[in-house]
C-alpha positions in Angstrom: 126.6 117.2 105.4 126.7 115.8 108.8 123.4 114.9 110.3 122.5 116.1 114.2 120.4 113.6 116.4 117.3 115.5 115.6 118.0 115.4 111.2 118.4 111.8 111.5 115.7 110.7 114.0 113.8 113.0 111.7 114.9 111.2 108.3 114.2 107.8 109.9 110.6 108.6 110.8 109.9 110.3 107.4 111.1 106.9 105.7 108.8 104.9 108.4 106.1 107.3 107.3 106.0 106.4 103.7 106.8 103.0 103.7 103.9 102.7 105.8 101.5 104.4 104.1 102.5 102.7 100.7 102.3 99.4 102.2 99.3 100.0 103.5 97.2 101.3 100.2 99.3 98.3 98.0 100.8 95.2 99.7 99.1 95.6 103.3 101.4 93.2 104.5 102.4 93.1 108.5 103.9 96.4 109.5 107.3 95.2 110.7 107.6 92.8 107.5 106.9 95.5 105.0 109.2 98.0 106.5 112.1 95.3 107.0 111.2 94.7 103.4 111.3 98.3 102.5 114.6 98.8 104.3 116.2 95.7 102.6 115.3 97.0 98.8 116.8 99.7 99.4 120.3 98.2 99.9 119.8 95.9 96.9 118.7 98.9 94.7 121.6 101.2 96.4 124.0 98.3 95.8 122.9 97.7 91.9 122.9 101.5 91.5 126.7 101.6 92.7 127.9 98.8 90.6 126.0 100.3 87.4 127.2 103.9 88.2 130.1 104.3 90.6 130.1 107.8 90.5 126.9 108.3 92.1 127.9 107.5 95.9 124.8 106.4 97.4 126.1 103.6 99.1 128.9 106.0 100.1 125.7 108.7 101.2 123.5 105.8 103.1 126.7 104.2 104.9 127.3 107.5 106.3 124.0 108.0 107.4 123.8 104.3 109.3 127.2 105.8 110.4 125.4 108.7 112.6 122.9 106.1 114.0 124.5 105.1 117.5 122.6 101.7 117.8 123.7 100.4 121.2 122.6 103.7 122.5 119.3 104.2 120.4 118.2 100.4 120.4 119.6 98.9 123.4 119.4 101.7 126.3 116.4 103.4 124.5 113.7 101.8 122.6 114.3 98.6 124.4 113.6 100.2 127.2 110.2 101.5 125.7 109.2 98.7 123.8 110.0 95.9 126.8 108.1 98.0 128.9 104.9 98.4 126.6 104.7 94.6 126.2 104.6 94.1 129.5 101.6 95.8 129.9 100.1 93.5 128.1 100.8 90.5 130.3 97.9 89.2 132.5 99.9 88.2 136.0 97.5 85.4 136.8 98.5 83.9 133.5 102.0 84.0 134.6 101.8 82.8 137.2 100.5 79.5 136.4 103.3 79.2 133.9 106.3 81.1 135.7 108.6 78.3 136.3 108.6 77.2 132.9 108.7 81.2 131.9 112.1 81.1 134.1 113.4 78.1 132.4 113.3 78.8 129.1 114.1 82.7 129.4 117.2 82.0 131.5 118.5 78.3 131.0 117.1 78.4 127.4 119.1 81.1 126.6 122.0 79.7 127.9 121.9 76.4 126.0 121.0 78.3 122.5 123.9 80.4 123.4 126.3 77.5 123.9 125.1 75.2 120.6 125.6 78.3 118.7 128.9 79.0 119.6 130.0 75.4 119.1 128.1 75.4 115.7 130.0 78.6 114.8 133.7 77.1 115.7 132.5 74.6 113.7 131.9 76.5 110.3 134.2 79.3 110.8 137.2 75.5 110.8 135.0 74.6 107.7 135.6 78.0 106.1 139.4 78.4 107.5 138.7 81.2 109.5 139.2 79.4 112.7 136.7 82.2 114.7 138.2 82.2 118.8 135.3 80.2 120.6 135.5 83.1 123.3 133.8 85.5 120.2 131.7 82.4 119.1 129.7 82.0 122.4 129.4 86.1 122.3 128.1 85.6 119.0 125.6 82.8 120.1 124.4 85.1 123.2 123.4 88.1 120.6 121.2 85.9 118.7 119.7 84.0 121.1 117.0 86.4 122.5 113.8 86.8 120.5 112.3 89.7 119.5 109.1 90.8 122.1 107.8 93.1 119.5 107.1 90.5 116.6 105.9 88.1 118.9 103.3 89.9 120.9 101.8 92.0 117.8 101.1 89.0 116.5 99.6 86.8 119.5 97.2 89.6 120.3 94.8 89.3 117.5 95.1 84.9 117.6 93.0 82.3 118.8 96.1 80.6 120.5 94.9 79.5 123.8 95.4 82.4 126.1 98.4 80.5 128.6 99.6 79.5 125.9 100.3 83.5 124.6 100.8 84.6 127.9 103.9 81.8 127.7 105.1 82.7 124.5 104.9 86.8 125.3 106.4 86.5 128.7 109.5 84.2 127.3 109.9 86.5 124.8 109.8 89.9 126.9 111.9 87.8 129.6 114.7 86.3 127.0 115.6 89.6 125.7 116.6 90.9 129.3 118.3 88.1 130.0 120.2 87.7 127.1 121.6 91.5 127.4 122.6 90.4 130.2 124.3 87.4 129.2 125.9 89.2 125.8 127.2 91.6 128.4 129.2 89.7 130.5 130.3 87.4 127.6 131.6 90.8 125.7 133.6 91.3 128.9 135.5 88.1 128.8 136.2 87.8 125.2 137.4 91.2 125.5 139.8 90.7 127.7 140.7 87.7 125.9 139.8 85.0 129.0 136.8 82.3 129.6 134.9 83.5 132.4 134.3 81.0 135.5 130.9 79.6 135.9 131.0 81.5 140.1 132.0 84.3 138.3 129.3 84.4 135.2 126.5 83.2 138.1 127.4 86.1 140.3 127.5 88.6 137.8 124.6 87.2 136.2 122.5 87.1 139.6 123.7 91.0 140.3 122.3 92.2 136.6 118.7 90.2 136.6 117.7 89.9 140.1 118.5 93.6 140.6 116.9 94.2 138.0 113.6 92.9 139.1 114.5 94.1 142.2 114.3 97.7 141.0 111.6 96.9 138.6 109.4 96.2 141.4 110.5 99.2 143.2 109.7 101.8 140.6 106.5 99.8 139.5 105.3 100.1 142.8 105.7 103.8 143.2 103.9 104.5 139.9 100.9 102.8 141.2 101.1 104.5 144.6 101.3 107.2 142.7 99.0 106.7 140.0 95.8 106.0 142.9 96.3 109.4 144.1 95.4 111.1 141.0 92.6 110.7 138.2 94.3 112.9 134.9 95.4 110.5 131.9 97.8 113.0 131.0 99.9 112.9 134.3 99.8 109.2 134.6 100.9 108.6 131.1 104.1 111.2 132.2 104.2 108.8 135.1 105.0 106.0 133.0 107.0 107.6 130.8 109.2 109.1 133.6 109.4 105.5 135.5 111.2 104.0 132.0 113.3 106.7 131.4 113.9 107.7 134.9 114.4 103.6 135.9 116.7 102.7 133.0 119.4 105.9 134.2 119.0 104.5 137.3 119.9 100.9 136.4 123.2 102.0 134.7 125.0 103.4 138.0 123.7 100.7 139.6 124.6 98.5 137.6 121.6 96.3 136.9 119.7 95.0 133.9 118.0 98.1 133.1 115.6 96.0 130.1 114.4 93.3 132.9 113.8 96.2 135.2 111.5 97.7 132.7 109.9 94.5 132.0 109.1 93.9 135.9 107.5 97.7 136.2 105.5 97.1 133.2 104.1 94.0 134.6 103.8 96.0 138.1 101.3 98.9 136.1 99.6 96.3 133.4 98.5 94.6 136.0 97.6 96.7 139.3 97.6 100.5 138.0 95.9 99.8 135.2 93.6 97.4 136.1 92.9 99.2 139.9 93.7 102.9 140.1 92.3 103.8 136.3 89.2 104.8 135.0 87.9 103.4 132.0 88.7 106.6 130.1 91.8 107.2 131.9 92.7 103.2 130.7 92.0 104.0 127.5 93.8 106.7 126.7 96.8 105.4 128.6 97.0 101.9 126.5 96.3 104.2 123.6 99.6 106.2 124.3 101.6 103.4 124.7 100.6 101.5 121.6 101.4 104.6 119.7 104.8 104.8 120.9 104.9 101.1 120.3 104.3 101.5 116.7 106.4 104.3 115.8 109.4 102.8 117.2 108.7 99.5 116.3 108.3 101.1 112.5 111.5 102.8 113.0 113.1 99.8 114.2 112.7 97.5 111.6 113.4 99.8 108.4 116.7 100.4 110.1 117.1 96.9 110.1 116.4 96.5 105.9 118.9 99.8 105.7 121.5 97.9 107.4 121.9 95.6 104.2 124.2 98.0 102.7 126.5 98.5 105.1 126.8 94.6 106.2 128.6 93.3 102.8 130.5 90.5 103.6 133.5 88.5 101.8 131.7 85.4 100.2 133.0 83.2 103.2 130.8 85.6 105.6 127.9 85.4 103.4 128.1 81.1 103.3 128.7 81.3 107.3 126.0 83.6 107.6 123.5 81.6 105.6 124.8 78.6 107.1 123.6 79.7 110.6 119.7 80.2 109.7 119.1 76.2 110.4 121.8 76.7 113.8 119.9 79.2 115.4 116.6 77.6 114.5 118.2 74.0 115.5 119.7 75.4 119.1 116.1 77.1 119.8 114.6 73.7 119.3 117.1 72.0 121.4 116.8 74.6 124.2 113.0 75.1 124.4 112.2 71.1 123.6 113.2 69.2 127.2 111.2 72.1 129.5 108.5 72.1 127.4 108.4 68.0 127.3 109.0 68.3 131.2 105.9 70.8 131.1 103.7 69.3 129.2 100.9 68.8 131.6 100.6 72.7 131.7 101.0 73.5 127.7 100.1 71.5 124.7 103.7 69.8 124.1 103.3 69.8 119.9 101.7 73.2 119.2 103.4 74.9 122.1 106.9 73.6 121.0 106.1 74.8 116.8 104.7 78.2 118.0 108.2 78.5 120.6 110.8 77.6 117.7 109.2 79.1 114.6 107.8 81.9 116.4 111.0 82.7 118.1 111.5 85.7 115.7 115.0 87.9 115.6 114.9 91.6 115.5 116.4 94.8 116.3 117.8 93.2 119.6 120.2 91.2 118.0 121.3 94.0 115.6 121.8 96.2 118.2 123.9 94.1 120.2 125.9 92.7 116.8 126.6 96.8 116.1 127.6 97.6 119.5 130.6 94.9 119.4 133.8 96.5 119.5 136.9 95.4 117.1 137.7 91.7 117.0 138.6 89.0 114.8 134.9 88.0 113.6 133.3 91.0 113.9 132.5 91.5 110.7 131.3 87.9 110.6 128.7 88.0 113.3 127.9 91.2 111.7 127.0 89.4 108.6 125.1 86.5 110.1 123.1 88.6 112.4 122.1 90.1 109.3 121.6 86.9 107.6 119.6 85.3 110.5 117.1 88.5 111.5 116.4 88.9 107.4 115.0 84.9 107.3 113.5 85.0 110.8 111.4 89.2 110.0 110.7 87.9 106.4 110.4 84.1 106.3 109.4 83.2 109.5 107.1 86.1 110.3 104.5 85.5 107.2 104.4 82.3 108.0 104.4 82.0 111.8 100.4 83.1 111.9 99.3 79.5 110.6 100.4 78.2 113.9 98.7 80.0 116.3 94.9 80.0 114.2 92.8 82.8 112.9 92.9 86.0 114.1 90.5 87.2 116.1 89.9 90.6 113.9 89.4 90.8 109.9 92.4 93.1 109.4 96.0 91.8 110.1 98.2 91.8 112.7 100.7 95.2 112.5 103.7 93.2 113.3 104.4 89.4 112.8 
């Protein structure tokens, strides 16, 4: 039986559903953390269940249903859109500014430099292994896994006593990263698919066209929301506003050919900070944020037990599996590296020591970098950047996000964070 669109979004948010709600009368453990967990027990119990009793077929029955999940479309040109543009209303603009040209640095030249050590770390133990991986496909792999995940990241700063620059640094980067490195995985893609290092004019330009036109737009659409949005007092048409501007935005970005996630982030800054704060209502506020944080969770619940379920379809050779392991302390060594000299250069604006723990363990990996892994066409590593994708996201959801809160103090309510 072949599942439509509608049977498997359907099956996905059932799933969600009772994962949640278990998790939440038993463990009551983070939201993204318990689903990821979920997702991932699956795939071992699936996997024992097909080595103890081949004729069953339910890894056969789950790798088809994975197989009718179109991730590039569903993760990176729809709930990225969503979720990037929720977070950003989150984001006080006075904040930012006061930190926006270390925000710049270390969401655009940080992701750079992580995406370069990676990829040299990578040649480097795919010669170790004899696999030899073409450094072209290396720095694509070091561009996917470079971005952190927003969603993680902000869930878990709201509720902290982390000073408030401090979160609005850490947010921002995060929210701003994940644009650029689309961006950056994009043009990389295009050059190791046509088999040829692209020239720094070349990357620059292209670079410059996706993420300042996508601000560029972002501002444009952001604007005519609020313009909108002070005409009126009705929740319900200003939440359909919002809606329309990320849906409506994002099919704009792809004729023109501009980062549709930064745009989204820009117009969410744009209506978090002026038509929310200056053409709302208290009620009309509420119910608006409300909406938003809703839509928030369910993707972000669907999101991450996709991310457990992909366990059974990512079974690598043991070579895969060692590479993959192997670059957990690479990815968490090249975010050091590349968030460590602006944040020394910057330390008159942020507390060098906490700042720089809360950056590097907090960095989390999610559904971004799945996405992007899943969306890579045929190619010599494929299934090896598949499998340490895998690897990495699984440390950084489960490891890395229960213990990431002792960094950034108490939280401010009794009940924890949904997401870590």
């Amino acid at each position: 039986m072949t599942l439509g669109p509608f049977e498997t979004a359907s099956v996905v948010i059932v799933g969600a559903a009772i994962a949640g709600y278990l998790n939440h009368v038993t463990l009551r453990l983070p939201q993204t953390i318990a689903l990821t967990l979920t997702g991932a027990m699956v795939s071992i119990a699936v996997g024992l269940a097909d080595h103890l009793a081949p004729g069953l077929g339910l890894g056969k029955a789950i790798g088809g249903f994975l197989s009718n999940v179109d991730f590039k479309t569903a993760l990176l040109n729809v709930m990225l859109s969503f979720l990037l543009f929720a977070g950003a209303l989150h984001l006080d603009l006075h904040d930012l500014r006061r930190g926006k040209w270390l925000i710049a640095v270390l969401s655009t030249v940080g992701v750079v430099v992580s995406t370069v050590i990676v990829a040299v770390g990578l040649k480097g133990l795919s010669l170790l292994f004899h696999l030899d991986a073409p450094f072209t496909w290396c720095l694509v792999f070091g561009s996917l896994i470079s971005p952190t995940d927003p969603v993680a990241v902000i869930a878990l700063l709201q509720g902290s006593a982390a000073p408030r620059l401090l979160k609005t640094t850490v947010a921002a980067e995060s929210l701003f990263n994940d644009g650029v490195g689309v961006v950056v995985f994009a043009i990389l893609l295009g050059a190791a698919t046509r088999g040829e290092m692209i020239g720094p004019l070349e990357g620059a330009t292209l670079f410059a066209r996706e993420a300042l036109g996508g601000a560029a737009l972002g501002l444009v659409i952001g604007g005519v929301g609020y313009l909108m949005m002070r005409t009126i007092e009705d929740y319900v048409t200003e939440a359909l506003i919002t809606v329309a501007l990320v849906m409506g935005g994002y099919s704009i970005a792809v004729p023109l050919e501009v980062s549709g996630p930064v745009a989204m982030a820009v117009a969410g800054l744009i209506i978090g900070n002026f038509a929310v704060t200056k053409a709302m209502t208290e009620i009309t506020r509420d119910h608006l944020m409300k909406f938003w944080d809703l839509i928030d969770h369910i993707l972000n619940a669907a999101l991450f037990l996709l991310i457990g379920l992909q366990g059974i379809a990512l079974i690598g050779k043991p070579r895969y599996v060692a590479i993959g392991l192997a670059c957990i302390p690479l990815v968490l060594l090249a975010r050091a590296l590349s968030i460590g000299p602006p944040l020394a250069l910057w330390r008159g604006l942020l507390p060098f020591r906490s700042a720089f723990a809360l950056l590097t363990w907090g960095g989390l990996r999610g559904g971004i970098c799945i996405a992007m892994a899943l969306s890579l066409p045929s190619s010599p590593i494929r299934d090896l950047m598949l499998m340490a994708t895998y690897a990495v996201v699984m440390f950084s959801v489960l490891v890395q996000g229960l213990t990431v809160g002792r960094l950034v103090g108490p939280s401010k309510s009794a009940h924890a964070p949904h997401a870590a």
